[in-house]
N, C-alpha and C positions, 0 to 999 in steps of 0.2 A: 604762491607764498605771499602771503602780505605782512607789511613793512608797520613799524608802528609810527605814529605822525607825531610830532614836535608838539601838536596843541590833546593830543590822546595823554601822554607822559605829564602837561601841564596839568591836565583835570585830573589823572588819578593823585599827582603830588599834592594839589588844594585837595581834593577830597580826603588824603591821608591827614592831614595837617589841622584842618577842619574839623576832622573825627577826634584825633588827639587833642586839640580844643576842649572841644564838647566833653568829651568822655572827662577829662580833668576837672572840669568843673565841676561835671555832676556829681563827681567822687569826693570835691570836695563841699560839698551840697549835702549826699545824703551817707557819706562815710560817716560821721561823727554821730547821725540817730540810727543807724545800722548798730556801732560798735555798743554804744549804749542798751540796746535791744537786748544784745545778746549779754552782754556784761550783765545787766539787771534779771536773765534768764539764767545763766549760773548760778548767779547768788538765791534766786529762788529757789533750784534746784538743790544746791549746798545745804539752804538752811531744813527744807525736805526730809536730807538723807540725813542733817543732825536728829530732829526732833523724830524720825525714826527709829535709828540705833536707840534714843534718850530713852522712849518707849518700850524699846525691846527690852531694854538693861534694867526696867524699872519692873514689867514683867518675870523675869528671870528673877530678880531678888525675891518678889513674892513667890514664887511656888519654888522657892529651896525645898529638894529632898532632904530626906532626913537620911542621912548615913546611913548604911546598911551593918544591920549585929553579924559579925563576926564570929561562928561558931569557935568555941573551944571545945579544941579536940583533947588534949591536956596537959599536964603542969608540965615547964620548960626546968629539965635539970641539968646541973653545970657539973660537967664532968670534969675529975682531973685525973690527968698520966698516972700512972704508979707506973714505978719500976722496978 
C-alpha cells in the first residue's frame, strides 16, 4: 500500500488552484462574446418566427372562404299554448 507524499498533495493543490486560475479568467475572457452569440441568435430566431406567423395571418386573410348557404328547410312558426 502506498502512502501519498507531502510534495504529491503540494502539486495536485498548485495544480487545482492553477486550473481555477486559468479557467476564471478565460471565462471572464470569452463569457461576454459567448452570451452575446447567443443573445443575438435568439433575437434572430424571434424575429423569424414573427415575420412567419406575419406571413401566415396575411395569407389566411386573403383566401377567406366564403360562408357556406345554409339550406332552408322551412318557415319558423311561434306557437302559443291554448288552453
Amino acid at each position: 500500500m502506498e502512502t501519498a507524499s507531502f510534495q504529491g498533495i503540494l502539486d495536485t493543490l498548485l495544480f487545482i488552484i492553477v486550473f481555477y486560475y486559468v479557467m476564471k479568467f478565460l471565462a471572464r475572457l470569452f463569457l461576454p462574446v459567448i452570451a452575446k452569440k447567443v443573445v443575438e441568435k435568439a433575437s434572430q430566431q424571434f424575429q423569424q418566427q414573427q415575420e412567419n406567423y406575419q406571413n401566415q395571418n396575411t395569407t389566411q386573410k386573403q383566401t377567406v372562404e366564403k360562408p357556406k348557404e345554409k339550406k332552408i328547410v322551412g318557415d319558423y312558426v311561434d306557437f302559443e299554448e291554448i288552453e
